[in-house]
N, C-alpha and C positions, 0 to 999 in steps of 0.2 A: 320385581314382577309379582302381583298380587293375586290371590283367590279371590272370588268373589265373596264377599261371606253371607255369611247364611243370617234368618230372623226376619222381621218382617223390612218386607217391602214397599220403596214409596211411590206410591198412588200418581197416575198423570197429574198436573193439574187441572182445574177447571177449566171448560171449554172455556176461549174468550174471542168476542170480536174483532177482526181489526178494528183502528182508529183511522186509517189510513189505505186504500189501494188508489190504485195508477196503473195505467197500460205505458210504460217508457220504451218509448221508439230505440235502438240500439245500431242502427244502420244496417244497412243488408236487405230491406225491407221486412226485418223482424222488429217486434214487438214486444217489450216482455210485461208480465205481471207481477208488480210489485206489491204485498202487503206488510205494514207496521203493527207489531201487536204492543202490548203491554204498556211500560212507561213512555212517553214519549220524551223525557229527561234521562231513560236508563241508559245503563251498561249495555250497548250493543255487540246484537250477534245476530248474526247471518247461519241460516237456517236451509242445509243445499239437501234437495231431496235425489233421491236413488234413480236407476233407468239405465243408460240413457233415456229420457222418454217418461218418467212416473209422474209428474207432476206435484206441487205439493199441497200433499193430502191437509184439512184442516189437524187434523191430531199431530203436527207434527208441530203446530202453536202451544201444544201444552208439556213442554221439553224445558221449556226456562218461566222463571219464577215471574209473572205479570208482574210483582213488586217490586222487583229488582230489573228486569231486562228490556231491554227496547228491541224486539225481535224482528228482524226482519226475515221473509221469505219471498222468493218469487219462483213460476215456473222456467225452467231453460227454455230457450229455443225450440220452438215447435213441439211444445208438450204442453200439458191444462192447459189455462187460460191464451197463456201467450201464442199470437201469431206471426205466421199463418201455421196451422195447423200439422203435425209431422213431417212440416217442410226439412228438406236434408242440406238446400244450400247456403253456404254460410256459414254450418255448424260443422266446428269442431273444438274440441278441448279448450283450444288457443282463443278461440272466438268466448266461448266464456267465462274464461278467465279474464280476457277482459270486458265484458259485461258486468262482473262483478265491480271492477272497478268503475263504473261506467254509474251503478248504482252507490254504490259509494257514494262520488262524488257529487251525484243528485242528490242525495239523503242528508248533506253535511257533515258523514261520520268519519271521523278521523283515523279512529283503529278497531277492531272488533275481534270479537270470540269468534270462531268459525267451525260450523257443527255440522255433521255428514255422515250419512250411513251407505254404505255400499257402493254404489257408482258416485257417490257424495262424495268419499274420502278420495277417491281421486281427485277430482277437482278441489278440495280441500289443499290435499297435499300440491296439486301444480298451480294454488293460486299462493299458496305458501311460499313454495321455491323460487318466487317470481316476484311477491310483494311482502316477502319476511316483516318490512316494516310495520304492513299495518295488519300484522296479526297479533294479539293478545295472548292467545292460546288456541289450543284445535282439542276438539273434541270427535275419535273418530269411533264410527262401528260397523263390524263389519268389512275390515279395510280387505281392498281392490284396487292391484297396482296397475289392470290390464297388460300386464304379462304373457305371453305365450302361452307359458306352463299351465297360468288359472285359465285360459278360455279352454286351453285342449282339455283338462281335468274336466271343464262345465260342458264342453262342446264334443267331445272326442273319446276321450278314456277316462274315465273317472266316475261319475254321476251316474254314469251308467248301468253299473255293477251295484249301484245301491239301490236305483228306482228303476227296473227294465220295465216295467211296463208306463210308465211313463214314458220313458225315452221309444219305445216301440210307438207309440203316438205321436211322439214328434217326428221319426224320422220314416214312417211309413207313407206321408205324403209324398216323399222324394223317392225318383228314381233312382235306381239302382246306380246308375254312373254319376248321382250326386251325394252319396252319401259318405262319399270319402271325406268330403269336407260338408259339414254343416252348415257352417255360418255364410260360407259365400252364397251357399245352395239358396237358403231362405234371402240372403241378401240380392239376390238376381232374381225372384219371384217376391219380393215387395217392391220392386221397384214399376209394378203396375200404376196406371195411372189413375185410377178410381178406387175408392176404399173399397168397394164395393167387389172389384174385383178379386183383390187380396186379403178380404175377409176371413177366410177360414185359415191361410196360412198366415196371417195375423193372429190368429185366436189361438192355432196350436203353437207360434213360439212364445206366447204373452203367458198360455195354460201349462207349460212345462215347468217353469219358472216360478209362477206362481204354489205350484203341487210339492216344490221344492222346500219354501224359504221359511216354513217353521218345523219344528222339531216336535209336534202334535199337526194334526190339517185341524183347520175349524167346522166343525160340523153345527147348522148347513155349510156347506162351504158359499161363500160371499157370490154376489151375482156376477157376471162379465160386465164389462165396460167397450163395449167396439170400440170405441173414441180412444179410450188409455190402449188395449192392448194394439190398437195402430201403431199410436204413435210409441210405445213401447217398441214393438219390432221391428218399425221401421229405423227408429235413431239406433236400437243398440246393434243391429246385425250393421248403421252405416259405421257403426263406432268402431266396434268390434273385428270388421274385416277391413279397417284401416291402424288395425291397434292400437288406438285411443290417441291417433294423429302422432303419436311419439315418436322421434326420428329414432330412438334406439331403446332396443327391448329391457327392460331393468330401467329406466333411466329416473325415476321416480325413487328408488329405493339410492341408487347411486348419486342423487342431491340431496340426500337427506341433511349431511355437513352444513347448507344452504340456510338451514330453519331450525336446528338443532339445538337451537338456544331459547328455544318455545317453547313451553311446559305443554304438552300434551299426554291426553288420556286416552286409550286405547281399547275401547270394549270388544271384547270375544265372545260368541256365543261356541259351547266346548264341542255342539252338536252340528255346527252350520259348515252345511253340504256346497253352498253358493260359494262361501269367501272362506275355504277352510283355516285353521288357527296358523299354520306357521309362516303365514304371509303377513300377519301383525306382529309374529314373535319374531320376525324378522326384521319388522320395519321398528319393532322397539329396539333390538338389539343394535340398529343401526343407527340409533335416534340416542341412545346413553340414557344417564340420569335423569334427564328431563320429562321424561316418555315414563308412565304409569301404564302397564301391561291386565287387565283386567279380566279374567275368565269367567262365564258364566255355565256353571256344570250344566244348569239341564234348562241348555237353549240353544234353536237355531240362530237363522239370522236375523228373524224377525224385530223389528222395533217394537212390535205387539207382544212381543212377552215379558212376562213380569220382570224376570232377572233382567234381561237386560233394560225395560225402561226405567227399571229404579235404577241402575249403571248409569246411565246417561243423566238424568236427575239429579243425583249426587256430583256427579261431575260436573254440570253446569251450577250446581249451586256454591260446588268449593270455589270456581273462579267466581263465582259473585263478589262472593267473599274477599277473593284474594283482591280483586281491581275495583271494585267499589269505594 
């Protein structure tokens, strides 16, 4: 289990283009967005962004070395690009998990790195425990077992006691007999049928979340997105109030035996409110030798801060290294 260390830190890299996008049909009448960045001869790795719902962001292409990596990304099921749009059916865990393999098999690639922050590292971790073969290594941050324990801590008790006036924004749309449970409350008032409708209880669970996930806010703070925080609250209240489709609570932490022969690295931000640390100290502890436990003293969850994208950085460049 390791400290972060301290001295300077390494820089994203350069923006870069894809070489490559596709919209690939994936059945169900979804659609997804596929983009290639870097080498088109590299070291692949698959690139799963956070949500349910986030889509992925371009800065998430400058994580792996364009010299070395053949990066792929796409959006999930009904988020960015891919449609149709915060669509709920069809989606869940299982569905793309195998999507991932789905693109895979499109791409030609045989085995890949697999890199994930937050709602990432789950699906990270259940595409692991499912296809151990063709992973190389995982690189996770931020890990998110969807647990009971994490959503009541983010949804119920916990988060609350840190940022009340946040949380007094989120939950003063709901009435009084909804506010026992949060997440089914918003998940029964997104289920409108017009964005338009569920606009504003879109924006306050996308803006709660948002107010959260660094350990400084950015001032200005960044503009809304209607579009992302849709499909944000729509996918994670469907996720979230079906527990991440998991037939049993823990069961992510309880396969780890499954994948445990996979060198992974484990980024912790020491300040993050969303995925707090002893849910990775956990999943190292259950993971052995092979699991690098990483802490970053003064950071949330954020992928945008310094510690931890030099964290990530460094990790994706020691497996360069290592499978190259």
């Amino acid at each position: 289990m390791d400290q972060a260390r301290r001295g300077v830190r390494r820089p994203l890299y350069p923006a870069v283009t894809p070489y490559s996008t596709r919209q690939l049909p994936v059945g169900d009448g979804h659609s997804l967005h596929v983009e290639e960045c870097g080498r088109a001869d590299g070291l692949p790795i698959v690139i799963l962004h956070g949500g349910p719902g986030g889509g992925a962001s371009p800065v998430l292409r400058r994580f792996a070395d364009p010299k070395h990596y053949r990066a792929v990304l796409f959006d999930q099921r009904g988020c960015g690009r891919s449609v149709p749009h915060a669509a709920l059916h069809a989606n869940t865990t299982q569905d793309l998990v195998d999507d991932m393999e789905r693109i895979r098999e499109a791409l030609g690639i045989d085995r890949w790195v697999v890199l994930g922050g937050s709602w990432g590292t789950t699906l990270a971790l259940a595409y692991a425990r499912t296809h151990p073969d063709r992973v190389l290594g995982l690189i996770l941050r931020g890990v998110f077992l969807c647990t009971q324990a994490e959503l009541d801590w983010f949804y119920r008790d916990g988060t609350n006691a840190l940022f009340p006036e946040q949380w007094e924004a989120l939950v003063t749309r709901l009435l009084p007999s909804e506010r026992d449970d949060i997440v089914s409350a918003y998940h029964e008032r997104l289920q409108a049928g017009t964005r338009d409708a569920r606009a504003e209880d879109a924006r306050a669970w996308a803006r709660y979340e948002s107010a959260l996930v660094s350990l400084l806010p950015t001032s200005p703070p960044e503009p809304r997105d209607p579009l992302r925080d849709d499909a944000i609250a729509r996918l994670e209240t469907h996720y979230f109030v079906n527990k991440g489709f998991f037939a049993e609570d823990g069961e992510l932490l309880r396969d780890v035996p499954r994948f445990a022969h996979i060198p992974g690295v484990i980024i912790q931000g020491r300040y993050d409110v969303i995925t707090p640390a002893r849910t990775g100290w956990s999943l190292a502890r259950a993971w052995g030798s092979k699991a690098k436990f990483e802490v970053i003293g003064d950071a949330g969850h954020s992928t945008g801060e310094p510690g931890v994208a030099d964290a990530i950085i460094r990790a994706a460049d020691t497996f360069a290294r290592q499978f190259s």
